[in-house]
N, C-alpha and C positions, 0 to 999 in steps of 0.2 A: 623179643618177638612181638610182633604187632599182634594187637587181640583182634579180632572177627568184628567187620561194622564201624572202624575209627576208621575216620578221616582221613587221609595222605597228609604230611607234614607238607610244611610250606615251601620247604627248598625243593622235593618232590616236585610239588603241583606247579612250581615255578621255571621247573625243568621240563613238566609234562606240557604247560601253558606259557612260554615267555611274554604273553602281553597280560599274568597276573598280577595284579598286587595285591599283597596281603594286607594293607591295611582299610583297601575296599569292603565296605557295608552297604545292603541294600536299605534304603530310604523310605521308611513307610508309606508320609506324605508324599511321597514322589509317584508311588504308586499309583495312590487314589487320584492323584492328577490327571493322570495316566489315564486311568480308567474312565473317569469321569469326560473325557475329550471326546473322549471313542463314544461315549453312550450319548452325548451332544450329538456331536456327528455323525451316530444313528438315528436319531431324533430327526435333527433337520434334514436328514434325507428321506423320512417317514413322511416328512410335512410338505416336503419339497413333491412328492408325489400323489398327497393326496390334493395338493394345489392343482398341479396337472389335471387330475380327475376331475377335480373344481371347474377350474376352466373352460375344461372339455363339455362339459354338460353346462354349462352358462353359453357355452357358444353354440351349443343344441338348441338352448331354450329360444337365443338369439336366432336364430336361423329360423326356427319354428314361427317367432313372433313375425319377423320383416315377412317372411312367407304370407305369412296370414293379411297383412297390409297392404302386401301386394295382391294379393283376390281381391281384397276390399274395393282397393280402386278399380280393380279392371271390371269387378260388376258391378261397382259405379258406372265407370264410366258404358262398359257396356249396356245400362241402363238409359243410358244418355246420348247414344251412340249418335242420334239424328242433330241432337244440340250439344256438341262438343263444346267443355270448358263453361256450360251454362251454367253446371252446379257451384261453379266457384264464381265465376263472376256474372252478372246479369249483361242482356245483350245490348243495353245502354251503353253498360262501360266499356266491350268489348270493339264498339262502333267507337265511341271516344279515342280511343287506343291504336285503331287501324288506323287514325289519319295521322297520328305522328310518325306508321312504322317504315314509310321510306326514308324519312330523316334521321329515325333510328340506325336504318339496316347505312346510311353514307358515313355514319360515325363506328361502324367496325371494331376500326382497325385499336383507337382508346377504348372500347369498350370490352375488346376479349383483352387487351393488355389489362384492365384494371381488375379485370375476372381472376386474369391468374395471378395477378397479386392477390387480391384476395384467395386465391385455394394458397398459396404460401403463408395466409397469415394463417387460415384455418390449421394447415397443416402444422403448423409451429404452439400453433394451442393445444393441437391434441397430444402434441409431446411434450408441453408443461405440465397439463393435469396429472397423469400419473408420473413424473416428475417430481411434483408438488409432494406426493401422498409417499414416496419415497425417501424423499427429503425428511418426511417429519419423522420417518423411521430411522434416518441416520442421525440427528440432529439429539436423537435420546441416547444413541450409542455412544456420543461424542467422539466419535469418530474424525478427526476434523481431517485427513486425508481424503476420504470417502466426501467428506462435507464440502468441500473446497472443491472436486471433480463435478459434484454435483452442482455446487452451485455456477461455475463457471460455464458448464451447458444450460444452466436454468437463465445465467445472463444474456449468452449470446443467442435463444432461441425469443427472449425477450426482446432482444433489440431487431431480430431477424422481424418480429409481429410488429413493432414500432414502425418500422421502415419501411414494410409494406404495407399495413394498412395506411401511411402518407400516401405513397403511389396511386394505390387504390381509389382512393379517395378525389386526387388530383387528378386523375385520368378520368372518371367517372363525371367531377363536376366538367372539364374539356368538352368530355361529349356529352354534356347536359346544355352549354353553353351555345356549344357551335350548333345543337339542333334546333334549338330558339332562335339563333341568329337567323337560322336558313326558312325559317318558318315564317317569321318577320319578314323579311326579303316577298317570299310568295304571297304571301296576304298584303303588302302594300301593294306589289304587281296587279293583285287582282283585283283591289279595289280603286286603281288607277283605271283599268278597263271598264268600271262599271259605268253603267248610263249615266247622264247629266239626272235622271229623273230620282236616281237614290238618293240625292244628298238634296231636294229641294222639295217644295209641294209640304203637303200635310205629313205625307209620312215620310219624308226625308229623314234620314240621321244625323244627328248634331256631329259636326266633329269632334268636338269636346270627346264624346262618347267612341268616335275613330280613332283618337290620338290614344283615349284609355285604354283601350283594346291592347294596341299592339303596345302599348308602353308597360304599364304594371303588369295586367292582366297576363301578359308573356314573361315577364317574373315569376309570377305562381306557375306558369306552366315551366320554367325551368326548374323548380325546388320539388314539383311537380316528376317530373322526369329523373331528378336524381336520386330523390327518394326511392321510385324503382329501380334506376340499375343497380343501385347501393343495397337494395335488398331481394331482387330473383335468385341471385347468384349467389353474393357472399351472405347473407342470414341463413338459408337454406344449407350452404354446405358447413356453414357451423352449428347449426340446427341438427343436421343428420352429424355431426362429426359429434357432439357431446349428445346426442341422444343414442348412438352405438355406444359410448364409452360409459355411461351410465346403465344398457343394457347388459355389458358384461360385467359389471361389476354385481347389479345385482337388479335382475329381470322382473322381481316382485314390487322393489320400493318405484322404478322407472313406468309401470303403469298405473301405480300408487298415484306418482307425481302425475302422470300425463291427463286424469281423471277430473282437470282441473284445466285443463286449455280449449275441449270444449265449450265452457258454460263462457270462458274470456272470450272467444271468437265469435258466440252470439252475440253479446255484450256488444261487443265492438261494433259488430256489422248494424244492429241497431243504431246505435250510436254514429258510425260513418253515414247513414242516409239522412240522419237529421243533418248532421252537416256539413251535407250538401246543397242541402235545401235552404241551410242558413246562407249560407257561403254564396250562394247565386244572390241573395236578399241586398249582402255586402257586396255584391262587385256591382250590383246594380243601382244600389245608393252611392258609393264610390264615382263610379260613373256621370250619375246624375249631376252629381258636385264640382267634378271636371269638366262637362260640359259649360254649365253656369259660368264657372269661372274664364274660358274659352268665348263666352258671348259678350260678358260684361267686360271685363280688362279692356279690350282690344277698343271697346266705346268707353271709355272714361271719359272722353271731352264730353260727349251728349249726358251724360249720367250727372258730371259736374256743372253742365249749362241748365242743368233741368234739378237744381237742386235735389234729387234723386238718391243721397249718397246714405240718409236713414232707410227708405224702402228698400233700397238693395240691402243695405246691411242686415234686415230685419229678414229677408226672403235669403240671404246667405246664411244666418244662424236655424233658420227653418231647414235647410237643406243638411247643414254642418249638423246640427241634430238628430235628422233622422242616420244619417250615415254613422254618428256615431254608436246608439242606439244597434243598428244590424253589426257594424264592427265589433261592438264589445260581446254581442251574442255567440259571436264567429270567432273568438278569441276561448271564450268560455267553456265553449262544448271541445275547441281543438286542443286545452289543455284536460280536458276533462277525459278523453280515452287515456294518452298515456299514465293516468291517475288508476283506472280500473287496470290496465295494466301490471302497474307495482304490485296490484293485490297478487299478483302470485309471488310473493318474497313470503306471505306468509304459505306458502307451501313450502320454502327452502325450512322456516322454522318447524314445521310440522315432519320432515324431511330428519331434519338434523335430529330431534328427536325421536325418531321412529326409528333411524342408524344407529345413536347412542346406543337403545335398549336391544337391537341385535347384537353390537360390541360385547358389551357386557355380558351376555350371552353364549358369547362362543364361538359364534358362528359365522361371526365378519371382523376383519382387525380391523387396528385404527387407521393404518395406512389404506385401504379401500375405502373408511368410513370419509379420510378426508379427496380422495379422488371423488369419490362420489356426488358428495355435496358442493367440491368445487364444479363441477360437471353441473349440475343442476345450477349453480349461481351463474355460469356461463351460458350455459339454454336460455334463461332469463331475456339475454341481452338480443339474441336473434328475433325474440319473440315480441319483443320488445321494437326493434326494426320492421317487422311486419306487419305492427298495430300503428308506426307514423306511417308506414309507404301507405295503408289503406286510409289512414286521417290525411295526407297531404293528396292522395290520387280523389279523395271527396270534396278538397278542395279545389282542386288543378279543374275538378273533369266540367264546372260552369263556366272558367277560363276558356278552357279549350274547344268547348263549345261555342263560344259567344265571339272567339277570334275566327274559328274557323264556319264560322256561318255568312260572315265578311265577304268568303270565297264562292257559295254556294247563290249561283245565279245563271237565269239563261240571257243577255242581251239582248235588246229588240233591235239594237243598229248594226248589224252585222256585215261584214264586209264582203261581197262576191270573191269566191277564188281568180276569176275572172278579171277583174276590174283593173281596170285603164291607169297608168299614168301619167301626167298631162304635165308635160314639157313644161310648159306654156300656152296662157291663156290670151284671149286678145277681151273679153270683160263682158260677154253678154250675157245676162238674168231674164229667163223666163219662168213664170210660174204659172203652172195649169190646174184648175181646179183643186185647191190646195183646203183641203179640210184638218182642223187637228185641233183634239182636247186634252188638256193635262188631268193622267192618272183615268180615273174612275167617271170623272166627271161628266154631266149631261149637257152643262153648257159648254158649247163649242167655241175657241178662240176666234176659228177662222173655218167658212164655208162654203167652201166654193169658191175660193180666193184666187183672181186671173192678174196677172201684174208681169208687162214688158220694159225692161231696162235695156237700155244700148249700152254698144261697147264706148267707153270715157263718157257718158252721160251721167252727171249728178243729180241725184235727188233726196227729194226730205220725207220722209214717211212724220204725219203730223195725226196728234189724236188724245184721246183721253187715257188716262192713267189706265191701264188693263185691256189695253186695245192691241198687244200684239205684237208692239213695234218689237220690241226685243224678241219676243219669242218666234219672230219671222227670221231674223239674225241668227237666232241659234238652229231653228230648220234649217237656213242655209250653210251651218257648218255641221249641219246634220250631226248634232245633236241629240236629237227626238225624231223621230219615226212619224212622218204625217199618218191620218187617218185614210187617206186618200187623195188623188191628184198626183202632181210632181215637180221637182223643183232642175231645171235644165243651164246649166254655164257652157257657152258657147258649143250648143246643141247634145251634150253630154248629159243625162240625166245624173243627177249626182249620187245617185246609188250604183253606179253602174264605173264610179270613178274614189281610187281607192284613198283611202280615209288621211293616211299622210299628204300625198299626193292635194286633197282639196283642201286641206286646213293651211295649207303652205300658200297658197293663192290666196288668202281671205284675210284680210288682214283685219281686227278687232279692237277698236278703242272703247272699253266701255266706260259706261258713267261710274264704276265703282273701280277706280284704282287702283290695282296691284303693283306691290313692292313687296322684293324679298330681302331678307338680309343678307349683305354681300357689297360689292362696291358698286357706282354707276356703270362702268363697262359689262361688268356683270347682269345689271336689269338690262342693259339695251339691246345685248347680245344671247339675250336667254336663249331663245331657240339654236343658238349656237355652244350651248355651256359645254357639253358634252366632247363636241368632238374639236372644238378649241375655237376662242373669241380668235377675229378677224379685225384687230385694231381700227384701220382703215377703215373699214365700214362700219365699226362704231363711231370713228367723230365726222364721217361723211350723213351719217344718218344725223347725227347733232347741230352738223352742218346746215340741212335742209331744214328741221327745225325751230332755227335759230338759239341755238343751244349751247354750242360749241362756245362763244366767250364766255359766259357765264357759270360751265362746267370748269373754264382753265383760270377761272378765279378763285376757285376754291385750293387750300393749301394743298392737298393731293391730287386735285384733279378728278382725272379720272378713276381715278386710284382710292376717290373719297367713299367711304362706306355710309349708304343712307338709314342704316340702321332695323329697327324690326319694324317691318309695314311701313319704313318710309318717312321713321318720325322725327331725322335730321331735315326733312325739307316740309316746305309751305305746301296747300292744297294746291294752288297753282302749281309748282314743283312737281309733286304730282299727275294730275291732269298731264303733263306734258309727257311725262315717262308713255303713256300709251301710244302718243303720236313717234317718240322717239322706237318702239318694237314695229310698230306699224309700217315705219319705213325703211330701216333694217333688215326687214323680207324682203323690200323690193331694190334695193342696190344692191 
């Protein structure tokens, strides 16, 4: 008989249990494993929730702060409310800035395509950084399934930011390019229209100094231009994209760091008005050296017949001097910002140590420690785009002045909406009481000047050096604006007759020779280049001449290129080109 309190025997319990076995024992270690899993994975769910809570109030904090940022500016700006955007930028630069923004607002369509490549590149950074800080926590697990998943999105969001910041970049410089082109275009138009009296007299402009304009000086204002759209849009939204991601991570170290881009943005804007100031010094010695160059070259023969070739050299290394002199100054100070710049790397190191000793601590793991500070190394680099856009807009903005001042004029020859076209002429010249001084001047060329020409009658205006003859010629292609009296073609007053219309009846040989580079058909038929040389009445015009065998002895012919200014042919050669345009208007 079974005592009270034993066991069931095995065959029993195997009868009572068919899936017993009796040689089953429980496993002590098996236990504690056991247990030990459950009490993990109570733990990480403890952690997992006070994370939550973490966040939650980081993302208070965050809300609280940008809140606070956003009053700031609006009683800023409500402060400002009469001078909008004065606080940030002065009303110099803002005047600077409006004359490019129609050639801005034509280029669109690459400028919002480069915008949102850059918000793709942004966006793909802010999914690296905490990326990055994840990674370093699986990389301790070794984990290499996890490590491999991870790395494989940390690749393809890599090359995602690769690929678009090229886009970006290539669409940006597009529309930095074509808005120079288009700027270029308008300021040569404009300074085609300007009177005969801009480019001569005392205060005439050299062209040296015209060509500089719109040649270099429209380079800086492209690099000028790219600099900005490369940094409104894309520094700003990675700006604000790693300064949210640093504020959730942790609110206290993010105004720690930002305690520190103040004193850089004084710095800087210091720093950007000095050079500016440099920067006009260099485009204007620059300038100077272009022009010279532009006066002398073109006379070499006289230079060379006048033994002359030490004094220029000597008056060329005076110039080459000072230009180099403002060059290197304008070199000096424009690497000298992105230098103050760098200096905020030493907050990444003050950064990096300030996150260690919360680690350590308790209070922050490592994986936030390295989002964090990657975050902060990334902010760097926007800030860093906004210290060139304002060093190259302080170099751009003497540029864009000094091109666009080119444009800025009233003419004194204006044409009536009214005025005549004239068929044709039959050649009579009256002139009535014809007064006129160049510029400012008290002495007067001509006063009271009365002179009757018929129609086919020749004559010679004869006289001393500064008597007029010419400047009577160019009154009669109106020109200059008399002071008084008027100048009448076959009883039409010539202001009353419109300005293509009478420069087409007038035909002009002057004593200073123009040739362009191009071939002979091409100078004889200038006035016709545009809308297409008329063979025939280039060698009919060479014809009358006497020009035409001399032209079909040359290997091309007409076809023959006379080079820059002319300098495949003789001064007679020459000379005759005027007689050959001269007559080419009238066949």
């Amino acid at each position: 008989m079974a005592s009270f309190g034993s066991f069931p025997s095995a065959d029993v319990e195997k009868e009572l249990n068919p899936g017993f076995d009796k040689n089953f024992q429980v496993d002590p270690v098996s236990s504690d494993v056991a247990t030990s899993k459950e009490i993990k994975q109570e733990r990480d769910e403890a952690e997992k929730k006070e994370q939550e809570k973490m966040d939650a109030l980081q993302s208070f904090k965050t809300a609280i702060i940008v809140s606070g940022m956003v009053v700031a500016v609006s009683v800023l700006y409500a402060r400002n409310r009469r001078r909008p955007l004065q606080w940030l930028v002065s009303a110099d630069q803002i005047g600077v800035l409006t004359a490019l923004k129609p050639y801005l607002q034509s280029e669109w369509r690459p400028i919002i395509s480069g915008w949102l490549c850059s918000a793709i590149s942004v966006y793909s950074l802010s999914r690296i950084v905490p990326l990055a800080g994840r990674l370093s926590s699986v990389m301790a697990t070794e984990n290499l399934m996890s490590l491999r998943n991870e790395g494989l999105i940390l690749g393809v969001l890599v090359l995602t930011r690769i690929v678009a910041n090229y886009l970006q970049q290539a669409l940006l410089w597009e529309a930095a390019l074509n808005c120079v082109y288009k700027v270029r275009v308008f300021v040569f138009n404009r300074v085609l229209q300007r009177d005969l009296g801009f480019f001569e007299g005392e205060k005439g402009i050299l062209p040296g100094d015209v060509a500089y304009r719109i040649t270099a000086e429209a380079e800086d204002i492209a690099d000028t231009v790219y600099s900005l759209l490369n940094t409104i849009v894309p520094s700003t939204l990675q700006l604000s994209a790693m300064a949210t991601q640093m504020l959730v991570i942790s609110p206290v170290l993010s105004l720690i760091s930002a305690l520190v881009i103040p004193s850089m943005a004084l710095i800087i804007g210091c720093l950007g008005e000095k050079l500016r100031t440099i920067s006009n010094k260099a485009q204007l010695s620059t300038a100077a050296l272009s022009a010279y160059l532009n006066e002398v070259l073109p006379s070499i023969l006289f230079v060379k017949a006048n033994n002359a070739e030490s004094s220029e050299r000597i008056r060329f290394q005076l110039l080459a001097s000072a230009d180099l002199s403002a060059c290197l100054k304008k070199k000096q100070m424009k690497v000298l910002i992105p230098q103050m710049v760098q200096m905020m790397f030493f907050g990444v190191l003050f950064m990096f140590g300030a996150s260690s000793f919360i680690v350590s601590s308790g209070t922050f793991n490592f994986s936030a420690m390295v989002s964090f500070i990657t975050s902060l190394v990334l902010l760097i680099d926007p800030i860093q785009g906004v210290g060139k856009a304002y060093n190259e807009l302080k170099q751009g903005e003497p540029a864009i002045e000094r091109l666009f001042n080119l444009t800025l004029f009233k003419s004194q020859v204006i044409e009536k909406p009214d005025a005549v076209d004239l068929a044709s002429i039959t050649g009579e010249v009256k002139v009535c009481g014809l007064s006129f001084a160049y510029g400012d001047s008290i002495a007067h060329v001509f006063d009271g000047l009365d002179l009757h020409i018929n129609a086919g009658e020749t004559i010679a205006l004869v006289g001393p050096s500064g008597g007029g003859k010419t400047t009577l010629v160019k009154l009669l292609l109106r020109l200059y604006e008399p002071l008084s009296g008027s100048i009448l073609i076959d009883g039409y007053d010539i202001r009353n007759i419109q300005l293509e219309s009478l420069r087409k009846h007038v035909g002009l040989v002057s004593q200073d020779t123009v040739l362009f580079s191009g071939t002979i058909a091409e100078n004889i038929g200038y006035r016709d280049l545009i809308s297409g040389i008329n063979m025939d009445r280039v060698k009919l015009a060479a014809q009358i001449a006497n020009a035409d065998e001399f032209i079909r002895s040359l290997p091309d012919q007409y076809e023959t290129t006379v080079g820059p200014r002319g300098s495949n042919f003789s001064g007679g050669q020459k000379q005759r080109h005027g007689t050959f345009l001269d007559l080419f208007s009238c066949v």
